[in-house]
C-alpha positions in Angstrom: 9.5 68.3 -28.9 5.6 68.6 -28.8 3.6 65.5 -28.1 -0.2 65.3 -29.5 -2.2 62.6 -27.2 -5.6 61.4 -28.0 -8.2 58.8 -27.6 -8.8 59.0 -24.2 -12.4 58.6 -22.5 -14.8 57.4 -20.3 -15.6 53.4 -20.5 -17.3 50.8 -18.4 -15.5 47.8 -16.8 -14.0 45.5 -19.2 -14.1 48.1 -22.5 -11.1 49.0 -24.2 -9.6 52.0 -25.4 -6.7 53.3 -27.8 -4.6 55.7 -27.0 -2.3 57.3 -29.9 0.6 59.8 -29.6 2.7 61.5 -32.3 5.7 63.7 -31.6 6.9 66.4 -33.4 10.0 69.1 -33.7 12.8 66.7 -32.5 15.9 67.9 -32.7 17.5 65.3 -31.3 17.3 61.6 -31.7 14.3 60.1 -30.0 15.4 56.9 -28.4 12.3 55.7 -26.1 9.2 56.8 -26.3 6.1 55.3 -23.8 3.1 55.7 -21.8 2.9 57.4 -17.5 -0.5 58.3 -15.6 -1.4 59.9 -12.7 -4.4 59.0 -10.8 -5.9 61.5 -8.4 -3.9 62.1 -5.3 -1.4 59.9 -6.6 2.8 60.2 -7.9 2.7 59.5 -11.8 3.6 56.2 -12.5 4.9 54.1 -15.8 2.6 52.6 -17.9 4.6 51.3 -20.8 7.6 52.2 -22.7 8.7 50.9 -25.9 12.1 51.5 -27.6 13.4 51.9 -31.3 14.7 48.0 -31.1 10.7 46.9 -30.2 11.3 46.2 -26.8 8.4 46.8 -24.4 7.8 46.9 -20.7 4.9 47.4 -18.7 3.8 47.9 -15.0 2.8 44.8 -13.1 -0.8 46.1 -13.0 -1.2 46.3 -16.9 0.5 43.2 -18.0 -1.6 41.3 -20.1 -4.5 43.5 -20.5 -2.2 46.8 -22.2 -0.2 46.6 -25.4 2.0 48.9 -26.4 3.0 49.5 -29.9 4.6 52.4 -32.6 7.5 53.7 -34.5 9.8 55.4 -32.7 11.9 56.2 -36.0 8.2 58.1 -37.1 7.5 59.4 -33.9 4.5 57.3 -33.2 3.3 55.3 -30.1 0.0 53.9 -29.5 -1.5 51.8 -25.7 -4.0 49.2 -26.5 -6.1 48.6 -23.2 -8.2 46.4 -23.0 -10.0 44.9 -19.9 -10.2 48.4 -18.7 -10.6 48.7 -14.9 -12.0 51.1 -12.7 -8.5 51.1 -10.9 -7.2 52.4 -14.2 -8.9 55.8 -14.1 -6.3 58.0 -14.2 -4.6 61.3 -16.4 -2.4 59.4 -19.3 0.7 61.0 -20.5 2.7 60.4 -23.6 6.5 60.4 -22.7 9.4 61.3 -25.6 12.9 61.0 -25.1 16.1 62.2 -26.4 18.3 63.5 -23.9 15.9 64.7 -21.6 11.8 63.7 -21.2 9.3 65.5 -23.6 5.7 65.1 -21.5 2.5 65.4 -23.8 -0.8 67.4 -22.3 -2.3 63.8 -20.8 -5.2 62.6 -21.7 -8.9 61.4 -19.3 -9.3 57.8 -19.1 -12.2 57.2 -16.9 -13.5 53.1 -15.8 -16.8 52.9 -14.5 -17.8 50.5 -12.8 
């Protein structure tokens, strides 16, 4: 499986961004697909995840201010973030699974304050 990030970027306090990911050369089913980042000097942590039924869920620190959102069937997952802060700075990854975790080539996000 081959994950394509994008939309990543460098925004002041309070911006948004959108961040889109589309997966390609399954051979297996994928049955979750989601969001991780990795701050400097920090363990990768979950973002979001979102499976083929619609449900979502979402670290403490991004509820109400991320949305996740996609197709699983199509491959497809997108973050919404809004209310960007500078504690979000970080390396994003796009996360596929089928049996196993698919990781994408991350993606900058960088908050300024």
């Amino acid at each position: 499986v081959q994950l394509q990030a994008s939309g990543g970027g460098l925004v002041q306090a309070g911006g948004s961004l959108r961040l889109s990911c589309s997966a390609s050369g399954a051979e297996f089913t994928i049955n979750g697909m989601g969001w991780y980042r990795q701050a400097p000097g920090k363990e990768r942590e979950l973002v979001a995840v979102l499976s083929p039924e619609g449900n979502t869920k979402y670290s403490d620190s991004v509820k109400g201010r991320f949305t996740i959102s996609g197709d699983i069937a199509k491959h497809t997952v997108y973050l919404q973030m809004n209310n960007l802060k500078p504690e979000d700075t970080a390396v994003y990854y796009c996360l596929a699974q089928d049996f196993r975790s698919h990781w994408g080539q991350g993606t900058q996000v960088t908050v300024s304050s």
